[in-house]
VMD Tcl script that draws the C-alpha trace (Angstrom):
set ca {
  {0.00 0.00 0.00}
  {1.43 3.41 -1.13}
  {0.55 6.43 1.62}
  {1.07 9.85 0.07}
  {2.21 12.49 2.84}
  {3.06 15.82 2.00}
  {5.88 16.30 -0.52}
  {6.95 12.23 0.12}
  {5.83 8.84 -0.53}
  {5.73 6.46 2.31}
  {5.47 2.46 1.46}
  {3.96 0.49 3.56}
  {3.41 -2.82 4.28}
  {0.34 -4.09 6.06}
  {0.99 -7.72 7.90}
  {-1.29 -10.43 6.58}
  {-2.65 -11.08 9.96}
  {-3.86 -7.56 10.00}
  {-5.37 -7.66 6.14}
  {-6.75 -10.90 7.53}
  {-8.65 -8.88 10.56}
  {-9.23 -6.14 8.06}
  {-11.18 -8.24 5.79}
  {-13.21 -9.98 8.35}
  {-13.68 -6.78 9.65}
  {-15.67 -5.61 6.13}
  {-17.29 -8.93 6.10}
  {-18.75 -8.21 9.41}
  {-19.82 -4.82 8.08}
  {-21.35 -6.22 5.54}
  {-23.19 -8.34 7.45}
  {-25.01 -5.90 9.68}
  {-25.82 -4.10 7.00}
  {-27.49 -7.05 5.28}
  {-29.18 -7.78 8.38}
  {-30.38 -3.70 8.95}
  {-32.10 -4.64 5.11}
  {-33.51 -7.46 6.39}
  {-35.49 -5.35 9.14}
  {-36.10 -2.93 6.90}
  {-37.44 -4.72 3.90}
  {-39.88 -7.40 6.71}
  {-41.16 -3.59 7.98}
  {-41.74 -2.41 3.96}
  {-43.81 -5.88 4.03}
  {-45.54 -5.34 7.34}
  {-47.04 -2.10 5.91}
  {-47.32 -3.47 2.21}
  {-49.70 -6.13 4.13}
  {-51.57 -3.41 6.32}
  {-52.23 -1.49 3.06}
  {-53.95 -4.54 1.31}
  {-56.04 -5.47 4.29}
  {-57.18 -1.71 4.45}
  {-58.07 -2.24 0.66}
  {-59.82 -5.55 1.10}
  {-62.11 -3.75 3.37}
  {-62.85 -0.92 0.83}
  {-63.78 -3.39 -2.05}
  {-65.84 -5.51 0.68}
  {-68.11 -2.32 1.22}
  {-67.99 -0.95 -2.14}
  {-69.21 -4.97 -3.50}
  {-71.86 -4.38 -0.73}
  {-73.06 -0.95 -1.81}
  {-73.19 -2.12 -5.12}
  {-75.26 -4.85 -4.27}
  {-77.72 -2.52 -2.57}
  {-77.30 -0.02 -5.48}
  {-78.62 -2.48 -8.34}
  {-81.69 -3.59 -6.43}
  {-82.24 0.47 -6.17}
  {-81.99 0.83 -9.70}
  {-84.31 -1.73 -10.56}
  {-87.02 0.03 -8.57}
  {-86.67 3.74 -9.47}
  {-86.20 5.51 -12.58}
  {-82.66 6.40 -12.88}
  {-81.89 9.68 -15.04}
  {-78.69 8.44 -16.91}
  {-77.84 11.51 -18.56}
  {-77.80 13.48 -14.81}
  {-75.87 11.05 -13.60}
  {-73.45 11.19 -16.08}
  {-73.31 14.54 -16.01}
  {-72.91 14.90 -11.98}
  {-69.62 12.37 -12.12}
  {-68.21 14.61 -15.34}
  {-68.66 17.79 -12.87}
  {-67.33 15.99 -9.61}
  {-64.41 14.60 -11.24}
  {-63.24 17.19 -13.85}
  {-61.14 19.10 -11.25}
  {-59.49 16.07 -9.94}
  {-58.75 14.55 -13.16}
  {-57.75 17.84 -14.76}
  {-59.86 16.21 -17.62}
  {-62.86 18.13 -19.55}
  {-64.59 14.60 -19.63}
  {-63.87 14.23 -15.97}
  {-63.11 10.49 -14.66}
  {-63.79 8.02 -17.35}
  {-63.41 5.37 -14.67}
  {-66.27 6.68 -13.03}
  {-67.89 6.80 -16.32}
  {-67.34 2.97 -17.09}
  {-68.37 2.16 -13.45}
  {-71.84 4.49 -14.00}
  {-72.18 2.62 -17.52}
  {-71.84 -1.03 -16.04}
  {-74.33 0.01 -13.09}
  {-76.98 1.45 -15.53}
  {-76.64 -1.34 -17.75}
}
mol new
graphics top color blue
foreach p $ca { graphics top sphere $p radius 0.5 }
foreach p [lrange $ca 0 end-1] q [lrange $ca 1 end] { graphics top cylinder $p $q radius 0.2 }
display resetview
């Protein structure tokens, strides 16, 4: 190993018990930091599976609204043209789209239908 100090050049020469403590030394290193990963990626995975029970739950009580929703519609009249136009004007600002959500509009479609 070459050491560079000041104006001179100083050689030195490390023992190979000492590159031998050196490299375990890294290898260690390298081990905690595989190991901090490890916490880190079973907390990303903790929350990942929080997030998709919190979503479960949404589709559960959307499926159920739904449900309710249909056997609405086949009772009363249903202006499809208001409806339309109410998700066009509720979603245009959020969507930054003239048309508003067409998600929405797909959804409103397949209810009507």
């Amino acid at each position: 190993m070459t050491i560079n100090v000041g104006r001179g050049i100083i050689e030195s020469r490390v023992l190979p018990s000492r590159r031998i403590i050196m490299f375990f030394d890294q290898i260690k290193e390298i081990d905690g930091n595989l190991k901090d990963l490890r916490d880190h990626l079973k907390t990303i995975g903790q929350g990942v599976d929080v997030h998709f029970d919190q979503l479960d739950d949404i589709a559960a009580h959307i499926i159920a609204l739904e449900a309710i929703l249909l056997q609405v519609i086949k009772k009363v009249d249903i202006d499809a043209e208001a409806a339309k136009e109410w998700v066009r004007d509720n979603t245009v600002e959020s969507t930054g789209k003239e048309e508003g959500s067409v998600k929405a509009q797909v959804v409103l479609k397949d209810l009507l239908n």
